[in-house]
N, C-alpha and C positions, 0 to 999 in steps of 0.2 A: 436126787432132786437138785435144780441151778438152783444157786444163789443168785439172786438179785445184787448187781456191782449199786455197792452205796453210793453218794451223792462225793463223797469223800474221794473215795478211789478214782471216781468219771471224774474229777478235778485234778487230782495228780496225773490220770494217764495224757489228758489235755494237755497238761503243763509239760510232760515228760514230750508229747509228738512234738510241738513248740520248740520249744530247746533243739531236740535233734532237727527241725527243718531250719533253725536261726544257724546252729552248726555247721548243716550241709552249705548254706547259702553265704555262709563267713569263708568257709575251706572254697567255694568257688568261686568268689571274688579273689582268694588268695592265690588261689592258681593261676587265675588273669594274671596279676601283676605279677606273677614269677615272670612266667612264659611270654610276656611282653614290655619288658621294661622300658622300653622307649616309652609309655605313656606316661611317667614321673620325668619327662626330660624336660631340657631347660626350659622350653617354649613353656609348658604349664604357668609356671611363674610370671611368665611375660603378659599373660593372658588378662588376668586382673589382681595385679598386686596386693592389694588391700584384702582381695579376697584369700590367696593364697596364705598370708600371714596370718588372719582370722584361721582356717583351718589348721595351719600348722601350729599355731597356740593351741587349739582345742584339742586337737592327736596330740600332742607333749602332753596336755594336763590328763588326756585319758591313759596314755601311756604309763602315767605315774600316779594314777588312780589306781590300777589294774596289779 
């Protein structure tokens, strides 16, 4: 006889696919900016200042959240 998957389990397995495609989609942006590092080059900074330092504060505080 199946068991019926409870309301519990279809929540975790959800949470469990999530995670692995947040994973897949982290590890592939990652590999961009391996295999392309001219796209952190100077010009970015030049681009919008203000904006560049808002990010780079927010990556430092997550960095050191993590």
């Amino acid at each position: 006889m199946d068991e019926q998957e409870t309301p519990i389990a279809s929540t975790q397995r959800a949470e469990e696919a999530a995670r692995r495609n947040w994973i897949l989609v982290k590890n592939r942006r990652k590999r961009y900016l391996e295999t392309h590092p001219e796209y952190f080059g100077p010009s970015l900074e030049l681009a919008d200042p203000i904006l560049y330092d808002r990010l780079v504060c927010w990556l430092d505080a997550q960095a050191l959240d993590s």
